[in-house]
C-alpha positions in Angstrom: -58.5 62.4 -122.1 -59.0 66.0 -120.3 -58.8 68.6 -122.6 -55.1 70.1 -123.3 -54.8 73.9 -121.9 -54.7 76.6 -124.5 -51.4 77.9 -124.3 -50.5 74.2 -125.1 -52.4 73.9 -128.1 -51.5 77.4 -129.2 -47.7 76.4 -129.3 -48.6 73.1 -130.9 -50.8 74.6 -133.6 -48.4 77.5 -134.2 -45.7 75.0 -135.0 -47.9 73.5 -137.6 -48.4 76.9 -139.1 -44.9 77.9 -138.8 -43.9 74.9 -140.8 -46.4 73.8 -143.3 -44.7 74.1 -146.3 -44.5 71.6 -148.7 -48.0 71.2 -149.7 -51.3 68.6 -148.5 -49.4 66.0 -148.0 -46.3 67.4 -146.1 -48.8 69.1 -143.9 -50.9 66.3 -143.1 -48.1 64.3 -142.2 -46.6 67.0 -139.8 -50.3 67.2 -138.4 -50.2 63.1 -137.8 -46.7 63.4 -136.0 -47.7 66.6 -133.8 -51.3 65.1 -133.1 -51.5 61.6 -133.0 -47.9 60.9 -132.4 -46.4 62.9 -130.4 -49.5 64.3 -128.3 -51.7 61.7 -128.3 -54.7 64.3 -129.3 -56.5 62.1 -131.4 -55.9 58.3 -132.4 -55.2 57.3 -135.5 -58.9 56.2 -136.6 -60.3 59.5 -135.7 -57.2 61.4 -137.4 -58.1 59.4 -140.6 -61.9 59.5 -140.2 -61.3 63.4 -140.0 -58.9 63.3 -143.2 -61.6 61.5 -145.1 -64.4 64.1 -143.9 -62.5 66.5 -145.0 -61.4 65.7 -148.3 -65.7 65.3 -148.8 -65.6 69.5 -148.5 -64.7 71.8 -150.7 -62.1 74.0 -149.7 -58.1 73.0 -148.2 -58.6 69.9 -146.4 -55.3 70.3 -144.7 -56.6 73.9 -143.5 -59.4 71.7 -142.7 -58.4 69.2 -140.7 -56.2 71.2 -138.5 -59.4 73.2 -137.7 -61.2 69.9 -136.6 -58.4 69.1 -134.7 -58.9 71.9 -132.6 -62.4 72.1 -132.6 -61.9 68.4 -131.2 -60.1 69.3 -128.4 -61.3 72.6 -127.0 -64.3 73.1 -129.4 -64.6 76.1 -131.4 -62.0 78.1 -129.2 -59.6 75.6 -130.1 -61.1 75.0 -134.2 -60.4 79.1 -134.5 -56.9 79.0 -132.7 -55.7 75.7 -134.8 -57.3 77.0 -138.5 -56.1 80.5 -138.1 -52.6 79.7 -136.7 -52.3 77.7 -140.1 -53.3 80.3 -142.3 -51.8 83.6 -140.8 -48.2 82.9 -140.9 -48.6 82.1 -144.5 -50.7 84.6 -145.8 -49.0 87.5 -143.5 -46.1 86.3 -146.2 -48.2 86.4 -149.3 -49.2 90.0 -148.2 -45.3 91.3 -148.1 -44.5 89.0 -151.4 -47.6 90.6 -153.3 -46.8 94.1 -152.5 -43.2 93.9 -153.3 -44.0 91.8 -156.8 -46.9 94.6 -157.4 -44.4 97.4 -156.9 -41.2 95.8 -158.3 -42.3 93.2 -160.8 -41.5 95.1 -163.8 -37.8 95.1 -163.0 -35.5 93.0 -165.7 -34.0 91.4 -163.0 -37.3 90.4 -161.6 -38.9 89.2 -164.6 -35.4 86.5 -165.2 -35.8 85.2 -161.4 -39.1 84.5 -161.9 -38.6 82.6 -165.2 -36.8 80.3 -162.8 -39.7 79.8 -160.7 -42.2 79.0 -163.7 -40.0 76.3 -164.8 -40.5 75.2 -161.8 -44.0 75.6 -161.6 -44.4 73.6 -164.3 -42.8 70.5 -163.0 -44.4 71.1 -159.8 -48.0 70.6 -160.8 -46.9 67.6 -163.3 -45.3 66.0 -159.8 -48.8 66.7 -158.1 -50.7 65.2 -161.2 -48.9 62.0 -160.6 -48.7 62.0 -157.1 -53.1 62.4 -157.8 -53.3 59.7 -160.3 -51.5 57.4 -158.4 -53.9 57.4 -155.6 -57.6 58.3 -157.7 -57.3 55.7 -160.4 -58.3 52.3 -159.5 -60.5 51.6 -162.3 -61.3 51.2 -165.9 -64.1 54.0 -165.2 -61.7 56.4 -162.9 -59.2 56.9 -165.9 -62.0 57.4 -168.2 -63.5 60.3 -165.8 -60.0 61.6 -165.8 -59.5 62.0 -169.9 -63.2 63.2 -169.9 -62.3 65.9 -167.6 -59.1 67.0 -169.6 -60.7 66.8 -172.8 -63.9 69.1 -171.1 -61.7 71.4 -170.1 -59.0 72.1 -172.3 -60.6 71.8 -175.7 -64.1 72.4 -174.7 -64.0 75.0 -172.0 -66.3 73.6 -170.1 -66.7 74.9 -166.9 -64.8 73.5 -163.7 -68.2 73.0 -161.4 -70.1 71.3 -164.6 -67.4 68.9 -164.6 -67.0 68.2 -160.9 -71.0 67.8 -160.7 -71.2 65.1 -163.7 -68.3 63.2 -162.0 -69.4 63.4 -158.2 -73.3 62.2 -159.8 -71.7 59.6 -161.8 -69.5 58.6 -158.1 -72.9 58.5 -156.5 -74.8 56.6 -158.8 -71.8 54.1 -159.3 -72.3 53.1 -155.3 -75.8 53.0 -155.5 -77.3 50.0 -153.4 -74.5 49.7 -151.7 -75.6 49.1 -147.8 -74.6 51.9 -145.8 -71.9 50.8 -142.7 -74.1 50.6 -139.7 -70.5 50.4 -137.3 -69.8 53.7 -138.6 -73.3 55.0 -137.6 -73.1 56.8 -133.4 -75.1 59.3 -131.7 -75.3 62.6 -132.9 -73.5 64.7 -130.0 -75.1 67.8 -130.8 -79.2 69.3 -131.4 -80.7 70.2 -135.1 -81.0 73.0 -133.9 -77.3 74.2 -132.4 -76.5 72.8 -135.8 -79.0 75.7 -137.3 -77.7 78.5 -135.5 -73.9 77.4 -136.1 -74.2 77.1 -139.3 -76.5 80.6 -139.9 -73.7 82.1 -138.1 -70.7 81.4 -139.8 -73.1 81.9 -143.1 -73.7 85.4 -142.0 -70.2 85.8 -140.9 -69.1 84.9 -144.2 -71.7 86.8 -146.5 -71.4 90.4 -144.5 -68.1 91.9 -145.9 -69.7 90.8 -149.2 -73.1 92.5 -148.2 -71.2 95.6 -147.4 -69.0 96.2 -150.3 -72.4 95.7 -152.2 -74.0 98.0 -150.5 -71.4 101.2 -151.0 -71.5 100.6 -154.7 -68.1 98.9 -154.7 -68.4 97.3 -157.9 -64.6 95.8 -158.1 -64.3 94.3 -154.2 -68.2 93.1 -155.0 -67.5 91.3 -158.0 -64.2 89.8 -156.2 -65.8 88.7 -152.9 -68.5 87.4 -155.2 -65.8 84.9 -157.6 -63.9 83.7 -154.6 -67.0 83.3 -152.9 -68.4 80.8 -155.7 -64.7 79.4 -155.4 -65.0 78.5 -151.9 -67.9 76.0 -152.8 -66.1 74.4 -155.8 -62.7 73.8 -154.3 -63.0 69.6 -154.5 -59.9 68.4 -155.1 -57.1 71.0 -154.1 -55.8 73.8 -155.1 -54.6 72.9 -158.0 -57.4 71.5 -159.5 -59.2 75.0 -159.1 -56.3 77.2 -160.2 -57.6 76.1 -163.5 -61.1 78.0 -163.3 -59.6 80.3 -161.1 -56.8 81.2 -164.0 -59.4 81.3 -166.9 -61.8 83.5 -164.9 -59.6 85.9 -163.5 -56.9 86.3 -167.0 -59.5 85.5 -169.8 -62.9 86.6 -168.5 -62.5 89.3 -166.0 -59.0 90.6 -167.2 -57.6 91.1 -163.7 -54.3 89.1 -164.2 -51.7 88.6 -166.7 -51.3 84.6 -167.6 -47.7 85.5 -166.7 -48.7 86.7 -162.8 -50.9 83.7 -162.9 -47.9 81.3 -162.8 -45.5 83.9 -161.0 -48.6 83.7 -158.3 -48.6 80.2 -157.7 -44.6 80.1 -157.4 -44.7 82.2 -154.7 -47.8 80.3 -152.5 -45.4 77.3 -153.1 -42.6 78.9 -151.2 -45.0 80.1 -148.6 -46.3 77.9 -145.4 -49.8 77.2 -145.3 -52.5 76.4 -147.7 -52.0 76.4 -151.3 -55.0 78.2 -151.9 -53.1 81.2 -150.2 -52.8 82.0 -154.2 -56.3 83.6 -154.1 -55.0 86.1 -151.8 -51.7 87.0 -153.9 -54.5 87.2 -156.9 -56.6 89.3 -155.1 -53.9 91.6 -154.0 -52.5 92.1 -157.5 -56.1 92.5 -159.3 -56.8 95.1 -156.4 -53.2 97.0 -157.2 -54.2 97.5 -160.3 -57.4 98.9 -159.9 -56.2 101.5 -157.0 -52.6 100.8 -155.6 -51.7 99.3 -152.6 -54.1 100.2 -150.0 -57.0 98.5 -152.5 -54.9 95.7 -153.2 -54.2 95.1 -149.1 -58.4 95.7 -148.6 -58.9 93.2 -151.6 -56.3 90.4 -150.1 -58.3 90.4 -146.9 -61.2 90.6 -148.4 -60.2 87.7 -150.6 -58.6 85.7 -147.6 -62.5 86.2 -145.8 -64.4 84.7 -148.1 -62.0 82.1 -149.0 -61.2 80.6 -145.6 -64.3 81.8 -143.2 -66.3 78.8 -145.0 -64.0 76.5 -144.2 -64.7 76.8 -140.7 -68.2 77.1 -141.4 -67.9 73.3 -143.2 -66.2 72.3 -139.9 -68.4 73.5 -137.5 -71.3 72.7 -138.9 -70.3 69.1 -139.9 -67.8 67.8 -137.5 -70.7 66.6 -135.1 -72.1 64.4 -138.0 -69.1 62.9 -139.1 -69.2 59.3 -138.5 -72.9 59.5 -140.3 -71.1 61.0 -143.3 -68.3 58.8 -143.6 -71.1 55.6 -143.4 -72.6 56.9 -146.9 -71.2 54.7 -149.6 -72.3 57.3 -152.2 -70.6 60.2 -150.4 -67.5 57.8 -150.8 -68.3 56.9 -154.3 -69.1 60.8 -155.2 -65.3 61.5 -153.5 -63.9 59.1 -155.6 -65.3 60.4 -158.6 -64.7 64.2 -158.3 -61.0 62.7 -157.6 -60.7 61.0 -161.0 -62.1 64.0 -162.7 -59.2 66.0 -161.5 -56.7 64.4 -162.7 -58.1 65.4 -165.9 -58.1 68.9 -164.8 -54.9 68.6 -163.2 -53.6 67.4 -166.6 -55.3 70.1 -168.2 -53.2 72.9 -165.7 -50.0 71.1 -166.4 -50.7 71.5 -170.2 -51.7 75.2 -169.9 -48.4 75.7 -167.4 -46.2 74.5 -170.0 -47.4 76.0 -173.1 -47.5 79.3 -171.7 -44.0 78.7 -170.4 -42.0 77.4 -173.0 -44.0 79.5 -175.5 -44.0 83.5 -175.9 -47.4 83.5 -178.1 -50.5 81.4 -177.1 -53.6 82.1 -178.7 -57.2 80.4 -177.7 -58.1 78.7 -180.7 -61.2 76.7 -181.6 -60.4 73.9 -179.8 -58.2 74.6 -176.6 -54.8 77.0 -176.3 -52.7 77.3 -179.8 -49.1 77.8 -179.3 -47.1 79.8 -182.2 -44.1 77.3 -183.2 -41.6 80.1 -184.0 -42.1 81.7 -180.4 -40.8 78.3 -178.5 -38.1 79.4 -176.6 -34.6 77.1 -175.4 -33.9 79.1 -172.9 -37.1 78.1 -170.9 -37.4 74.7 -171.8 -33.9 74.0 -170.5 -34.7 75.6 -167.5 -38.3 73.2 -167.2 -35.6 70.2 -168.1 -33.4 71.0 -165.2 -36.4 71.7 -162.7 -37.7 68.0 -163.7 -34.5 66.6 -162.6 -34.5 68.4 -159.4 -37.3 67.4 -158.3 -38.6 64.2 -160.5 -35.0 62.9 -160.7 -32.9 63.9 -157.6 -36.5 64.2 -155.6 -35.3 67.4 -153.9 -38.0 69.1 -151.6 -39.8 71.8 -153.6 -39.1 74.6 -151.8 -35.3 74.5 -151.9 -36.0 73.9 -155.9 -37.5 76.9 -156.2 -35.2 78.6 -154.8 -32.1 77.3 -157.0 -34.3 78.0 -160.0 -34.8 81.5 -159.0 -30.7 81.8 -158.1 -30.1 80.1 -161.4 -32.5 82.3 -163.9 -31.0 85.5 -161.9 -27.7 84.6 -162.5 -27.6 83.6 -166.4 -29.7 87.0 -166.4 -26.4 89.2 -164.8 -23.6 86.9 -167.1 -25.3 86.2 -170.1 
């Protein structure tokens, strides 16, 4: 197939961005029906051979895939024009959002509406833990990774990477001697060394902002581009699975957030199109507020949004040539599999934390994991989780529009009551 013209693609890739709401899987599926449906771009073993390459990176594999998809077509032209169209529009949004919640989040009327959203929040990563489990736990040994994982993180802190190493090594040695699928295994389109340069490129593309924050003695935006730097190579699993490190680095260790504009900060990515991982802008943005207003909270969202996404494309770039020698490693598949199972876990270990700090006005960080104070439980919350849940776990109503009547509902009891 000759190669579709630019302004085609552009439209095609903007309406991705425009519309991606909904999370992974409503993207993805909006990327089949564009792409494979209703274009004909790719077919529908190299769409899924692309999903499963993907989803063996860290980072968004929906953000990921759309850039393949483009670099498929009109090579890294067409990767830049379909990854940024599905990041922009989204995180052009989080930049308006953060600044208003940073300058007006203090308001009474604010703080009710976004008890609404919380409650959601919480039934919103509980519907994603499912959705998860579902589709990583096959076996006796996948559910054991997953209650390792919750117990290693929420009443041993142990760190999100340890975990994800032990469970993609444990994947790996699980598929050992398993023969590698020699139909898989074509031609590599592309020299060592073009894959060299590529990737020392997008490396030193993504390291220089970091390089010169260092290098003026900003102490703040180094330490930041640093964190979500690490973050970028840890993201297996989604978003979700990382707002847990993400949330005990940035509230417990580094004191940039409240745990309250932790969860407010995920409600709004959810109502945003694009990647859920958009949160690490809205987190960099407040942390940046707070340490010099708004013009350092805009430098430290871009900055943020740089090193967050500019190694995605780097992944892309560098790997899309080798793909169907990557997909042909069993313990690649096996290490997937196990980084998936551990998630849950850590998933499960989110949803708990959510909740807690929800439903709860004291929390304190005990021994053994978080410590709720009985006497602070609060009605008013948990009756606003209960009718979240049977939004969207009982009448199955899309998330966005949930959000929205949570926020409408909270706002209102706060005007009459």
């Amino acid at each position: 197939m000759s190669a579709p013209p630019l302004a085609l693609i552009f439209r095609s890739f903007a309406r991705i961005g425009l519309l991606s709401f909904g999370g992974p899987a409503a993207q993805i599926s909006m990327m089949h029906d564009e792409l494979v449906e209703r274009r004909g771009w790719l077919t529908e073993q190299q769409f899924l051979g692309a999903l499963s390459f993907c989803m063996l990176l860290p980072g968004p594999e929906a953000m990921q895939l759309c850039t393949y998809a483009g670099w498929r077509l009109r090579g890294v032209l067409g990767g830049l024009i379909a990854g940024l169209l599905f990041v922009l529009p989204g995180a052009a949004v989080i930049l308006v959002l953060g600044l208003g919640y940073a300058t007006y989040g203090d308001l009474p009327l604010v703080q009710a509406v976004f008890l609404g959203i919380k409650a959601a929040v919480v039934v919103i990563v509980l519907q994603a833990l499912l959705k998860l489990a579902r589709r990583a736990l096959k076996g006796w040994d996948s559910w054991v990774l997953a209650g390792l994982g919750f117990v290693a993180m929420f009443f041993l802190s142990v760190p999100f990477p340890l975990i994800i190493a032990a469970a993609a090594l444990w994947g790996a040695w699980s598929h050992r001697g398993v023969a590698v699928d020699a139909s898989m295994v074509a031609p590599v389109p592309v020299a060592l060394s073009q894959t060299v340069a590529t990737a020392l490129i997008w490396g030193a593309l993504w390291a220089a902002p970091v390089l010169l924050v260092w290098g003026t003695g900003a102490t703040f935006l180094t330490d930041l581009a640093l964190f979500f730097s690490k973050l970028a190579v840890v993201t297996f699993g989604g978003a979700y699975a990382v707002l847990a490190y993400m949330t005990e680095t940035v509230v417990a260790t580094k004191g940039w957030l409240t745990t309250a504009e932790m969860i407010d900060a995920l409600g709004l990515a959810e109502t945003t199109p694009g990647p859920l991982i958009l949160v690490t802008e809205f987190v960099g943005l407040l942390a940046g507020y707070a340490q010099g207003g708004v013009g350092m909270a805009v430098l430290a969202a871009c900055l943020t949004l740089w090193v967050t996404f500019i190694p995605c494309f780097l992944w892309i770039f560098t790997g899309a040539p080798y793909i169907e020698q990557i997909l042909a490693r069993p313990r690649l598949k096996g290490a997937l599999a196990g980084i998936s199972a551990a998630v849950v876990g850590v998933i499960l270990n989110l949803s708990v934390w959510f909740a807690l700090h929800v439903l709860f006005g004291q929390v304190t960080m005990g021994a053994f994991g978080p410590q709720p104070e009985i006497s602070s439980f609060s009605l008013r919350d948990a009756v606003y989780v209960a009718v979240a849940g049977g939004l969207l776990l009982g009448l199955r109503l899309p998330m966005v529009p949930v959000l929205v009547l949570m926020a409408a509902l909270a706002g209102l009891a706060h005007v009459l009551i």
